[in-house]
Structures are given as structure tokens and as C-alpha cells.
N, C-alpha and C positions, 0 to 999 in steps of 0.2 A: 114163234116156235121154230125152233132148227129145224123142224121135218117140212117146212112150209116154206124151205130155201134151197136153190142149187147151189151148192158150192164145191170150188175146186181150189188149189192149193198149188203151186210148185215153185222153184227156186229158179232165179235168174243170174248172171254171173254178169250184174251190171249194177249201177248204185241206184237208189233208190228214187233220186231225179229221174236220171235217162229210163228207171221203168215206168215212171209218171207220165213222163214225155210220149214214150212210146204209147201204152196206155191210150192219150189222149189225142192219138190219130186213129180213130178205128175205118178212117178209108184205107189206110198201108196194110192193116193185119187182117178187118174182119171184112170187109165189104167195099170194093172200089168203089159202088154206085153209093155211098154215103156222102150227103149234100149237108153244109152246114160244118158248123164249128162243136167240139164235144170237150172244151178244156175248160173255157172260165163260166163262173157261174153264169145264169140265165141264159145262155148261152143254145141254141137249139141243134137239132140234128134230125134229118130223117135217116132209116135203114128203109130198102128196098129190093127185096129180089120181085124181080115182078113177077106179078100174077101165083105169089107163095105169101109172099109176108110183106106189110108195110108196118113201120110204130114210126112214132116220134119221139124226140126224147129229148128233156132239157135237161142242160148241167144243176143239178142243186149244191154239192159241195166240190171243192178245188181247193185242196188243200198239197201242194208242192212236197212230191216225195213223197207223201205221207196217206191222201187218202182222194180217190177220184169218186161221185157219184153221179149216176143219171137216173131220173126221172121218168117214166114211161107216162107219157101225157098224152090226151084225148086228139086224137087230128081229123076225123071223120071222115077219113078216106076209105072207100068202099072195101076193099081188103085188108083196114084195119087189125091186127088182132085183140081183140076186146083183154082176153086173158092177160094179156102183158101191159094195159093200162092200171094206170096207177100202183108198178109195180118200182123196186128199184135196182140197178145195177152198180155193187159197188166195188172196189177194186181197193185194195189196201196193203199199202209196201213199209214190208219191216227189214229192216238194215239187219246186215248175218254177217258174220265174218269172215263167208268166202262168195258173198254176193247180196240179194235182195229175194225174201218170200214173196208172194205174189199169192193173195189172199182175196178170190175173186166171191162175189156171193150177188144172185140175182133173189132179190127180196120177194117173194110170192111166188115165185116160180113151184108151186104146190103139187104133191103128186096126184090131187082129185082133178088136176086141169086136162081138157082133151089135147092141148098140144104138148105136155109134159114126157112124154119118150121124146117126139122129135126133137122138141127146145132141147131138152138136156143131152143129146145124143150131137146137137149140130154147136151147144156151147163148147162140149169137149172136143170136138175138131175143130173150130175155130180158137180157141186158146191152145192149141198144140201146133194146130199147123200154122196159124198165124199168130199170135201173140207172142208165145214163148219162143220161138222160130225167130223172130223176129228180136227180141233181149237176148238172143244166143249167137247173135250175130247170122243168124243162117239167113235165108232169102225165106221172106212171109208167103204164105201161100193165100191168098183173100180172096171171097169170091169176087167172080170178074162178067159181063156180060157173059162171054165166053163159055165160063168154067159153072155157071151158075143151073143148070139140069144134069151136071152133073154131080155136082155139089146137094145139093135137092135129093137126088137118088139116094147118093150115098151116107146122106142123117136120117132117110124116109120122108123127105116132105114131100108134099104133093100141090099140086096146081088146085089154085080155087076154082069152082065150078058157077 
């Protein structure tokens, strides 16, 4: 059901490889502290801001130019978020004739879920200010040790307890 997905939509002024490419570093746009590979399939990754959010996630399709997905797989680490297992993140580039759509959709990202404001408040700053920033030629803005309680603040997440 569409109402049981986040999605976001916007146009890149790059072909639809380089936004694949880009895409498929998400340590440059969405998150420095991302370990792991996130391009070819079975391919794994973690996301980590500490002591907020951990998932893991493996690549299930790579399709060059055309269509990126991950995986939200089981890792059993204590700040897990359960919510975002077995969920998927897809990312889908359609060639336009003054650049590439950028057709992003996190599969179960549900509005009954308890993390559904923060998750969809901190996707759409992380695809603005790092993704799209980033296919726009601008400098990515990613969370960084650093930047990362601040970052937090400013989607609402909060420190696990």
C-alpha cells in the first residue's frame, strides 16, 4: 500500500549512472560513520549514529543507472531499530531531458510506526542536504561524529535510554 511507504521524489542535473553512483556511497551523503559496501548485491552495510540508531542493511538489487535497493536485515545489536527490519530502501533513476528523477521510497516506513515522524523528518534532510547536494554538484552535508547531536536534534531523535 502507498500509505505504508515514505517517499520522496526530485530531479538531479546528472545522468542517471553518476546518480546511481552517488546513491551508492551513502558514507559521502548520508552518514560518515557507514562501514561496509552498499552497491553490488549481497553486499552489506551498517548505519550508525551512536546511541540513536543502528540497522544493517544488504544490497538486494543493483541495477546500474536504473534501480538501487537495500535491505533492512536483522543484526542484533542492542540499539537495533526493530521498525526498519525487514523493511526496504529503494532509490530509482529515470533519465529526463534536463537531467535524472531521483525516485527514493523506503518500503514499510508506515505511519503506525513509533519512529515514523523522526525517520521521515531525518530522510528528508538527509536527501536534501546530502543526496541531492551532492548530484547538484554542491558539497554533501552527512552526518559526521561531529555533526551528529546536532543532527539528532534537528530531525527530533533522541538518545536511547
Amino acid at each position: 500500500m502507498e500509505n505504508d511507504n515514505f517517499t520522496s521524489t526530485f530531479t538531479a542535473p546528472c545522468t542517471p549512472s553518476e546518480a546511481f553512483s552517488f546513491a551508492a556511497q551513502p558514507n559521502i551523503w548520508w552518514n560518515t560513520m557507514i562501514s561496509g559496501s552498499a552497491r553490488h548485491v549481497a553486499e552489506s552495510f551498517i548505519y550508525e549514529v551512536p546511541g540513536i540508531h543502528y540497522s544493517k542493511s544488504r544490497v538486494s538489487e543493483s541495477l546500474a543507472g536504473r534501480r538501487l535497493s537495500w535491505q533492512v536485515i536483522p543484526s542484533e545489536h542492542r540499539l537495533e531499530l526493530d521498525e526498519w527490519v525487514g523493511t526496504d530502501v529503494i532509490f530509482e533513476f529515470v533519465e529526463l531531458s534536463h537531467g535524472t528523477r531521483v525516485d527514493f521510497t523506503h518500503v514499510g516506513l508506515r505511519p503506525q510506526l513509533a519512529c515514523h515522524s523522526v525517520c521521515t523528518t531525518a530522510w528528508g534532510h538527509h536527501l536534501t542536504v546530502g543526496l541531492q547536494a551532492l548530484m547538484a554538484g554542491a558539497e554533501a552535508r552527512p552526518v559526521t561524529p561531529s555533526s551528529a547531536a546536532e543532527v539528532a536534534a534537528e530531525v527530533g531523535a533522541q538518545k536511547a535510554g
